[in-house]
C-alpha positions in Angstrom: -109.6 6.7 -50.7 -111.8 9.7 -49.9 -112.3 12.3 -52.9 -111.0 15.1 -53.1 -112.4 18.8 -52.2 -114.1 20.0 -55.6 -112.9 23.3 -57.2 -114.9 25.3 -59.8 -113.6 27.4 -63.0 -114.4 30.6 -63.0 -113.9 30.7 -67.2 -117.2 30.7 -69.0 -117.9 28.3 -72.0 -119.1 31.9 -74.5 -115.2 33.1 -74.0 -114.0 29.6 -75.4 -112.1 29.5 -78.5 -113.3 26.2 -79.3 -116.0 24.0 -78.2 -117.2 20.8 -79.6 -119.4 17.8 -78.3 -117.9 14.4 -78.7 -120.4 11.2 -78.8 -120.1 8.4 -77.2 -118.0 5.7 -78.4 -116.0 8.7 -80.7 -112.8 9.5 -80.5 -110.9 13.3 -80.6 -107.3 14.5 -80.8 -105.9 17.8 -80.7 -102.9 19.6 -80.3 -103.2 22.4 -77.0 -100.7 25.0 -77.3 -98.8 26.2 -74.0 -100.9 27.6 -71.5 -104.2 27.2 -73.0 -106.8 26.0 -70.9 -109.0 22.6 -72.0 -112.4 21.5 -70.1 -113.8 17.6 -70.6 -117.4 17.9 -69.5 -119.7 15.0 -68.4 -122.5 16.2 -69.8 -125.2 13.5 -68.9 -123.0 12.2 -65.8 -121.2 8.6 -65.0 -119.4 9.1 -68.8 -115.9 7.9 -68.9 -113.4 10.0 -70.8 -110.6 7.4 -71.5 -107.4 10.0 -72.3 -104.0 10.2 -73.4 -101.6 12.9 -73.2 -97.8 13.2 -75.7 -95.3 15.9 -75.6 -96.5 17.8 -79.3 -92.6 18.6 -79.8 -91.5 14.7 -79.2 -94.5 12.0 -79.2 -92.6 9.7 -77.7 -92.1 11.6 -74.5 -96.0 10.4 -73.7 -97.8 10.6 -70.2 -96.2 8.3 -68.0 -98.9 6.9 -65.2 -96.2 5.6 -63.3 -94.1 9.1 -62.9 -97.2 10.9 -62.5 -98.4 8.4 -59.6 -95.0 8.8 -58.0 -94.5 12.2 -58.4 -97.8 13.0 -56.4 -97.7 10.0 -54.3 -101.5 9.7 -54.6 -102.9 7.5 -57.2 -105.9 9.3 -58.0 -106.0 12.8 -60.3 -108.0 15.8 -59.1 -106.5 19.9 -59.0 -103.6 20.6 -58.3 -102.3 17.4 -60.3 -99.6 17.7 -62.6 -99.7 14.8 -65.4 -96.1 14.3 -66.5 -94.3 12.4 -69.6 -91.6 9.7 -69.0 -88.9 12.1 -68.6 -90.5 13.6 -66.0 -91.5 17.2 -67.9 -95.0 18.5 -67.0 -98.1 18.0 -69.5 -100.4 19.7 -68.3 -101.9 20.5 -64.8 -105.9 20.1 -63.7 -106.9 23.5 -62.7 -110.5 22.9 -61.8 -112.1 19.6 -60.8 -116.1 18.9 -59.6 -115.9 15.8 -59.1 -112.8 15.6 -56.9 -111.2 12.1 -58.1 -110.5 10.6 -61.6 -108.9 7.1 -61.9 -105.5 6.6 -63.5 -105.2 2.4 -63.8 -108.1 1.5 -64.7 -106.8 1.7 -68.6 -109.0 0.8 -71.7 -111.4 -1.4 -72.9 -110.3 -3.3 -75.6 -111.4 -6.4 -77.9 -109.4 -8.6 -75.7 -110.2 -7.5 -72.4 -114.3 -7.4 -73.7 -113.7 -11.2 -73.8 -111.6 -12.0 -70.8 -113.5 -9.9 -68.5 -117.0 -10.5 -69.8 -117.5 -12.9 -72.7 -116.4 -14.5 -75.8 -119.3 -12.6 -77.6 -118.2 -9.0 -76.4 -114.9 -9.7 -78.9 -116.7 -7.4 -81.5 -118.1 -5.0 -79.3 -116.8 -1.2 -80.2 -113.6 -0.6 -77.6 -111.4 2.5 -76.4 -108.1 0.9 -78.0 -109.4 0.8 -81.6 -110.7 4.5 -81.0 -106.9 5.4 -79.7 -105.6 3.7 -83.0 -108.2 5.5 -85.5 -107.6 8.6 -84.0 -103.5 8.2 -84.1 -104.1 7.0 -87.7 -106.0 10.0 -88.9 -103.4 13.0 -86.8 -100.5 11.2 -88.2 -96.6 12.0 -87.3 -95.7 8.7 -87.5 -98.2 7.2 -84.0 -98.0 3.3 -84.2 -99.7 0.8 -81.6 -96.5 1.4 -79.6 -97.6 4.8 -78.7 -100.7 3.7 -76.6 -100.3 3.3 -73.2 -101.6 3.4 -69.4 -104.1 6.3 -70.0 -106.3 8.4 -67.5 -110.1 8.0 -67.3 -110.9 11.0 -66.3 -114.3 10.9 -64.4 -114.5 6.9 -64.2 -114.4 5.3 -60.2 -112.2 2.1 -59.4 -111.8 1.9 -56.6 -108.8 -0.3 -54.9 -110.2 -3.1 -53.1 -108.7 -4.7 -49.5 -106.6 -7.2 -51.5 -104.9 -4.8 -53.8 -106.9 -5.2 -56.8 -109.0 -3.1 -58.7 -113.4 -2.4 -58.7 -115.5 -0.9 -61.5 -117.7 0.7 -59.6 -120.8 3.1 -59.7 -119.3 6.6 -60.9 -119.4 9.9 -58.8 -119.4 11.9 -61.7 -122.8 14.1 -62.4 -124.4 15.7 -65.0 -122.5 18.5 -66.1 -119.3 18.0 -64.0 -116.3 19.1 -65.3 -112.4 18.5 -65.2 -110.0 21.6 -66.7 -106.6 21.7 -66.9 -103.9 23.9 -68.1 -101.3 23.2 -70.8 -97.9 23.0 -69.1 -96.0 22.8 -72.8 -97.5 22.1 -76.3 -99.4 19.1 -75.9 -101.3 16.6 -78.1 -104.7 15.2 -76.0 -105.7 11.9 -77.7 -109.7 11.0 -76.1 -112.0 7.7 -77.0 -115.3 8.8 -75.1 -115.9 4.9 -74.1 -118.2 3.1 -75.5 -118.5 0.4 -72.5 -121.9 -1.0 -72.0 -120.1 -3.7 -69.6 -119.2 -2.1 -66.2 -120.9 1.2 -65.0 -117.9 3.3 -65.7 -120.5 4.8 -68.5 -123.5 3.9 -66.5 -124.4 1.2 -68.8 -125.6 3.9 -71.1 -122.3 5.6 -72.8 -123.3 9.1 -73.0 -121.8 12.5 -75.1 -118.8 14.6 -73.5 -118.1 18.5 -74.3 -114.7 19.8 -75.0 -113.6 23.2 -74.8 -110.9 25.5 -74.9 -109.4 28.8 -73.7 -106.9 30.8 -75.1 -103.2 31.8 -72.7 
């Protein structure tokens, strides 16, 4: 699928009301009030930003890849994209996008897929889903393993392949491409900057994102 046509912010990272850099293979969660704006920056390039999205109000209402897919009837995330829960309500809404195409099934790396997809040795290796879990752990309001699901990964490449299945290929991401979107309702944004050094969705060399923030 060809990417998208890139938009730019026009919001300036001095005018932020929060800005922090996140390193690679660490996790973040915050809670994003309604209508505040949020930035992931690939600050080095080819990072992956593996990222969940829950309705603050009612957790259990949590991105739904499946509704969001179907609802947009495109498969990929770029502006104009509106991420919704399982009900259907609206999460939030990508405002600004420069790389143009950000994959939503491509999920995360965990202990167990380390060893299916690569090798028994991998097992240990540091992985997105134990990031999700510390993270849910520390925020609280009651997150259990059931509350981890399809996620996005915003700037990583698959790419669908003739027979249906899926390729982790070289990223398009560069350095200091950035994806913003705008909160739709009060919304908690769950991130494990992935630690992957087994596919090139990080390059081979997982790398630092930037996070910021804009008031309503």
């Amino acid at each position: 699928m060809e990417t998208a046509a890139l938009t730019k912010s026009s919001r300036v990272a001095e005018e932020a009301i929060y800005d922090e850099t996140v390193p690679a293979g660490k996790g973040w969660i915050h809670d994003l009030k309604k209508g505040q704006v949020f930035r992931i920056v690939d600050i080095c390039g080819n990072q992956a930003a593996d990222t969940l999205f829950y309705d603050s109000a009612n957790p259990s209402d949590h991105y739904s890849a499946a509704r969001t897919i179907t609802e947009q009837q495109n498969l990929y995330l770029t502006t104009g994209s509106i991420l919704r829960t399982e009900s259907g309500k609206p999460l939030v809404e990508i405002v600004a996008d420069t790389v143009g195409r950000h994959d939503t099934l491509g999920g995360a790396c965990s202990s167990q897929s380390n060893t299916v997809r690569y090798a028994h040795d991998r097992a240990n290796m540091h992985n997105c889903r134990d990031t999700f879990m510390l993270e849910l752990a520390k925020h609280g309001k009651g997150f259990t393993k059931r509350d981890l699901l399809p996620n996005v990964n915003f700037f990583m490449n698959v790419p669908i392949t003739a027979e249906g299945g899926l390729s982790f290929a070289d990223g398009i991401s560069h350095a200091g491409a950035y994806v913003e979107m705008v909160a739709r309702t009060d919304t908690t944004v769950l991130i494990s900057n992935c630690p992957q050094l087994n596919n090139p969705c990080s390059g081979f060399h997982p790398t630092p994102i930037r996070l910021l923030i804009w008031p309503q």
